[in-house]
C-alpha angles and dihedrals in degrees: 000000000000119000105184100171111145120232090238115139101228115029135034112235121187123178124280130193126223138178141205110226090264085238086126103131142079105256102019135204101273086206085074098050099051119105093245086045099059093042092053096043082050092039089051098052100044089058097040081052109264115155103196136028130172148142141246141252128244103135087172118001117173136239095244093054084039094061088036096068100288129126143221118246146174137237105300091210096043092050099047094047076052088057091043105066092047096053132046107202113017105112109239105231119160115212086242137331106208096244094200088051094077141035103262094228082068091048101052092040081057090049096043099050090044085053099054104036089047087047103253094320109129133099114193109227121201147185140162102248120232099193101113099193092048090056086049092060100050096049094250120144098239092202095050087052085105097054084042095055100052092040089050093049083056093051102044096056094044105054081047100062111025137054122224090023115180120184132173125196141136093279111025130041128184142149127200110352137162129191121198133210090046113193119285089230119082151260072358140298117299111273100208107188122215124218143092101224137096090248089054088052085047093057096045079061093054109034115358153092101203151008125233117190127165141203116275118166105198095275091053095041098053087043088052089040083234137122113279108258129204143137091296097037092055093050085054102049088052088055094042078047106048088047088058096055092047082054088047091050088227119126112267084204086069100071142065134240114200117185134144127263108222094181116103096026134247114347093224096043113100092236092056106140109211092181092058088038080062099053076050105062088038077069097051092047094047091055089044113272127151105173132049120207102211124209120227135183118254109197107101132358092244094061091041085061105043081045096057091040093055089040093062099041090048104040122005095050092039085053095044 
């Protein structure tokens, strides 16, 4: 049996498994983005032992990035207020929301409200965008995202925890503002930051919960204009991270890491080897991470389901 407990001083941190809504083609199956599709898929992995479940966010992609390997997808915050009401425990992360494509009060509204109507369940997952002609059409300077970003993360954490916030940057200007409800979970949601750079780790010191990199072989990473991400990478950003928060003086114990396990396969083909997908996530563990991204088909909602529930029997429990 799996003991994935983490050597950190102050907390005991034992592996979770998320997964992003397999919604992840262009076209995709209409089964899995009905109402009644999503609920069941949500319903299905809270009780086979997931921990986490979201959606993606691709306000306007375009039809060249779609025919190139992209996918369609819905509003990440509608979809997950939809979840919510039809689970009580599974944790509502999207994977990720784009944090430059939108003005960061109507963000944290968003967060807020899905926090509070979901119980305190929700962890807000961000990352910069890289898709250019995304950022075009909704009127976003692509080359300002950066400074959006952090301006944002500054934003975003502020209106959440403090009445009559005022906060003056480049981008964003505002004076005396409170925002109620605030969120149930204090002091406020998670914040997990995407991205597998240096500057990304940077801003999990500064302003995060959480860091969210992803694996991106050369071709990938220069696609998704990001750091090339492996095993060993991996192993190396923990350590550039862990360093940063000893500089910070915060508590490296406090975060968490997310990242894939490739070993074993893919969890919904028929030669999928839960034994191996366990020495893989002894691996993770081993390197620091807390949270699995798992990866799920998404070709029909019959096989998203068995799937889940093998999933569950031959590796979450075994790992619990």
């Amino acid at each position: 049996m799996l003991n994935a407990r983490l050597g950190r001083a102050e907390a005991e941190h034992y592996m979770r498994f998320t997964f992003t809504h397999p919604m992840h083609s262009h076209p995709y199956n209409p089964e899995l983005v009905t109402g009644s599709g999503i609920a069941t898929v949500a319903a299905a992995a809270e009780a086979a032992g997931f921990h986490g479940f979201g959606f993606t966010d691709h306000p306007a992609p375009s039809q060249r990035w779609l025919e190139s390997g992209g996918h369609d997808a819905v509003d990440p915050f509608v979809a997950m207020g939809y979840a919510a009401a039809h689970t009580s425990s599974l944790r509502l992360i999207p994977n990720i929301v784009v944090l430059p494509y939108r003005n960061p009060f109507v963000v944290a509204k968003a967060g807020a409200t899905l926090d509070l109507l979901s119980g305190g369940r929700f962890t807000l997952g961000v990352g910069v965008g890289y898709l250019k002609r995304e950022f075009t059409a909704l009127g976003v300077d692509f080359d300002e995202r950066a400074a959006l970003f952090e301006e944002a993360l500054e934003v975003i954490r502020g209106i959440w925890t403090t009445d009559d916030f005022s906060y003056e940057g480049r981008h964003f200007s505002a004076k005396g503002i409170t925002a109620h409800p605030r969120p149930v979970s204090t002091p406020h949601p998670p914040i997990w930051i995407g991205g597998n750079t240096a500057a990304a780790r940077k801003r999990v010191v500064a302003h995060g919960d959480g860091w969210c990199p992803f694996p991106a072989p050369a071709m990938l990473a220069q696609t998704a204009r990001t750091a090339v991400m492996d095993e060993d990478a991996l192993a190396e950003g923990v350590d550039d991270l862990r360093r940063r928060f000893d500089a910070a003086d915060r508590d490296f114990a406090e975060i968490d890491i997310t990242f894939t396990n490739a070993a074993g396969g893919n969890p919904g083909s028929e030669d999928f080897n839960a034994d191996a997908y366990l020495a893989g996530l002894e691996k993770l563990a081993a390197v620091g991470v807390t949270w699995v991204q798992v990866g799920l088909p998404g070709d029909n909602l019959a096989h998203v389901l068995e799937t889940i529930e093998r999933f569950g029997g031959s590796v979450i429990k075994a790992a619990s």
